[in-house]
C-alpha positions in Angstrom: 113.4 105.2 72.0 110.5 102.9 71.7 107.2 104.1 72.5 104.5 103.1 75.2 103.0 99.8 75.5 100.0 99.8 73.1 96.4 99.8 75.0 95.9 96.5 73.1 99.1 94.7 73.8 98.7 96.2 77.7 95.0 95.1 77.7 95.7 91.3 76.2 98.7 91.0 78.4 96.3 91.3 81.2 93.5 88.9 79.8 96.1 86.2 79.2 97.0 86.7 82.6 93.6 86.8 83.9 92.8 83.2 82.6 96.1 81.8 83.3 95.3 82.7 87.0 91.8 81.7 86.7 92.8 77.7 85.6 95.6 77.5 88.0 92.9 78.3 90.4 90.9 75.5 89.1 93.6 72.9 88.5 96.1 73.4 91.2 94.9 75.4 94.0 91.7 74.5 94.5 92.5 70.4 94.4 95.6 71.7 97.0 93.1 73.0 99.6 90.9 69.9 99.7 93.3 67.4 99.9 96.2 68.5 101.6 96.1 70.5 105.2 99.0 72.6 107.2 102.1 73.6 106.4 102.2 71.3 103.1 99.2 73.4 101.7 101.1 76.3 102.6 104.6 76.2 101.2 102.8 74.6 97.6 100.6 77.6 97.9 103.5 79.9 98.5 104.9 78.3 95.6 103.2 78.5 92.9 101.8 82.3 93.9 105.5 83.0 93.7 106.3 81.5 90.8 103.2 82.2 88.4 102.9 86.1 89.5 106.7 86.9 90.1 107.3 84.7 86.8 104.6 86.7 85.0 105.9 90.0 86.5 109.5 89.0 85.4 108.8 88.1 81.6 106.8 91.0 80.7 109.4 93.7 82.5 112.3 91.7 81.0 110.4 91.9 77.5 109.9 95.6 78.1 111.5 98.1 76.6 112.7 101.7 77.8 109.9 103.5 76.7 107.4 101.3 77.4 107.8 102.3 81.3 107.9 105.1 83.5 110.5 103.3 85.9 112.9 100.8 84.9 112.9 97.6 86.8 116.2 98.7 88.6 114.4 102.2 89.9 111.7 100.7 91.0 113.8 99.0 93.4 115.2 100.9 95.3 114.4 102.2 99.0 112.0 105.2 99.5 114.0 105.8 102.7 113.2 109.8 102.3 109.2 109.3 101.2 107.5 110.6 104.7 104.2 110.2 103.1 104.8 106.4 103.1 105.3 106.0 106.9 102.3 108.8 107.4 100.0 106.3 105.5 101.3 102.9 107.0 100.9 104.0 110.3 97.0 105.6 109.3 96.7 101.9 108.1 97.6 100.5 111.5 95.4 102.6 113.5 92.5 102.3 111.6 92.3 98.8 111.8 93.6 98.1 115.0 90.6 100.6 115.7 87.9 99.2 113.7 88.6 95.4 115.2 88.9 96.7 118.4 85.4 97.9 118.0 83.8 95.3 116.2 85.8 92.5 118.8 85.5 94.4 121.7 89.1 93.8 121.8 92.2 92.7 120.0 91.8 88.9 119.9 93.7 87.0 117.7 91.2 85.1 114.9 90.0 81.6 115.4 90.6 80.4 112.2 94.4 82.1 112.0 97.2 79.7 111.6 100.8 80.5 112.0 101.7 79.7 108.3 99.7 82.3 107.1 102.5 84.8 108.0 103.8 83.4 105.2 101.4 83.8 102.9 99.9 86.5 103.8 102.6 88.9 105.3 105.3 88.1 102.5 104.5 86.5 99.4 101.3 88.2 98.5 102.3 91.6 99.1 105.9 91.2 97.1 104.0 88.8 94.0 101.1 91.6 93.8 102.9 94.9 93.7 105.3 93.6 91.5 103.1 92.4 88.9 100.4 95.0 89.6 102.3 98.1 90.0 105.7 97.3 88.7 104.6 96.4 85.5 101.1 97.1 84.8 101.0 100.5 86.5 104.5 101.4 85.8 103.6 100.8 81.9 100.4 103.0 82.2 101.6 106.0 83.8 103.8 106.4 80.6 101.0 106.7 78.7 97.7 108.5 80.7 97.7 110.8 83.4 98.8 109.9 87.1 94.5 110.0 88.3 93.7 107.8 84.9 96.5 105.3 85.4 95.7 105.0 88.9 91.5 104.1 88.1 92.8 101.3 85.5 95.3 99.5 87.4 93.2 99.5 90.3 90.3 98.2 88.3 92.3 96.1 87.0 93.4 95.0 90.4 90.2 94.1 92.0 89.8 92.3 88.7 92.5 90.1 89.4 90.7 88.7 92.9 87.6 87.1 91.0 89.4 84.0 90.1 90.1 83.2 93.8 86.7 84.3 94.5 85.1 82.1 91.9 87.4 79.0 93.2 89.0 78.8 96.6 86.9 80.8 99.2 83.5 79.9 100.5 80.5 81.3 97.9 79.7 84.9 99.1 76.3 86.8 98.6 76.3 89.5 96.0 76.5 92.3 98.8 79.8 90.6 99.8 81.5 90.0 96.1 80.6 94.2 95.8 82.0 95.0 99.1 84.9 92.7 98.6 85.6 94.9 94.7 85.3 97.5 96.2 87.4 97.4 99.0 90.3 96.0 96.5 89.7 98.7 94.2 90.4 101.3 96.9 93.5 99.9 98.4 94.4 99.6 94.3 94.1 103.6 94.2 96.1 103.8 97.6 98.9 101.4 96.4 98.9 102.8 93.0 99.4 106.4 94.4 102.4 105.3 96.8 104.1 103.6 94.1 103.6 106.8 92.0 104.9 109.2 94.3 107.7 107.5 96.1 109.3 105.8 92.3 109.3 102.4 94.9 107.8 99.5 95.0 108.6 99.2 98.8 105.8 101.5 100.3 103.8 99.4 98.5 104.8 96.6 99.3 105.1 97.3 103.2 102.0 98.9 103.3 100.3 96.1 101.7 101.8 93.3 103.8 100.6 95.0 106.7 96.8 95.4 105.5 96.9 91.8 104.8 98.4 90.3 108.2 96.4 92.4 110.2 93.3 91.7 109.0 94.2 87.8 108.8 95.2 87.6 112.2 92.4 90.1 113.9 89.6 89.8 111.2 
C-alpha cells in the first residue's frame, strides 16, 4: 500500500493551485465582470468555477493513490442519510442567521443587490466545487496523515487561504478590519465543514450545509 501524501507534494499541490486561481482571477474573471452583465456573466462564471476547481479536484483524487487518503473518492460519495449531527448543525445554521439578519434588518428583506442567477452560483456550484476540492482531496489526504483537530486547523487555513485571490481581484477593496473578519469567518466555517466531512465519511453534509450558508447570506445579507 502506498503511503500518505508527502507534506511537500500536499503543500505544492496547493501553491500551484493557489496561483492558478489567482491569474484566472486576473485574466478571466475579473475582465468577465466588467464587461459583460446578467445571466451571460453568470453561466461563464459558473463555468469556469466548475471546471477549474472540479477539474483540479478530479486530477489530483484520480492521481491519488490508496494510501494517500482516508476515503476513496467512491466513499466519499455516498449519502450520510443516518449522520443526525448533520441535520442538528444545518438547521443551527438556519436559525442563526435568519436570527442575526432579522436583527440587523429589522426583518427578513430580501437584498438589494441579489439577483436571481445567483442561486446558481451561489446555492450550487460553489458549495459542490469547494468541498470537493477542499475536503475531498485536501482534507481527505491530511487526516491520513495528522490527527482529526490538526487536519482540521490546516485545511481550514488553507481554506480561508484560498478566498484571497477573489479578494485581491473581483470584490470591491475592503479595509483591513474587513479582509480579518472576512479570514476569519472562512476559517471557522473551514473547521465546521472540515469536522462534518470527518464524522459523517460524506461530502454531502458539507456540501448542503455550505450551500445553505452561502444563499442565505446572499439573498438576506
Amino acid at each position: 500500500m502506498s503511503e500518505p501524501v508527502s507534506n511537500r507534494r500536499l503543500g505544492g499541490q496547493f501553491v500551484v493551485f493557489w496561483l492558478i486561481w489567482l491569474i484566472v482571477q486576473i485574466g478571466l474573471n475579473t475582465p468577465i465582470e466588467h464587461h459583460l452583465s446578467g445571466w451571460p456573466q453568470e453561466l461563464l462564471l459558473d463555468a469556469i468555477k466548475l471546471l477549474v476547481w472540479l477539474g483540479a479536484a478530479w486530477w489530483l483524487l484520480r492521481h491519488a493513490q490508496p494510501g494517500n487518503l482516508s476515503l476513496s473518492n467512491a466513499e466519499q460519495w455516498r449519502p450520510a442519510w443516518r449522520f443526525a449531527a448533520g441535520y442538528l448543525v444545518w438547521g443551527i445554521i438556519v436559525v442563526y442567521l435568519l436570527a442575526q439578519f432579522w436583527l440587523v434588518h429589522h426583518g427578513l428583506t430580501v437584498a438589494a443587490n441579489f439577483k436571481p442567477q445567483f442561486w446558481g452560483r451561489y446555492f450550487l456550484v460553489v458549495g459542490v466545487t469547494e468541498e470537493y476540492l477542499f475536503r475531498g482531496y485536501f482534507f481527505n489526504a491530511l487526516l491520513q496523515k495528522f490527527s482529526l483537530g490538526k487536519a482540521n486547523v490546516i485545511q481550514a487555513l488553507a481554506f480561508a487561504s484560498m478566498h484571497i485571490p477573489r479578494y485581491l481581484t473581483t470584490v470591491p477593496a475592503m479595509s483591513v478590519g474587513v479582509w480579518i473578519s472576512n479570514l476569519l469567518s472562512v476559517f471557522i466555517l473551514g473547521l465546521l465543514f472540515g469536522w462534518l466531512y470527518a464524522r459523517s465519511r460524506s461530502l454531502w453534509p458539507g456540501i448542503v450545509t455550505h450551500m445553505t450558508w452561502d444563499i442565505l447570506v446572499t439573498l438576506f445579507g
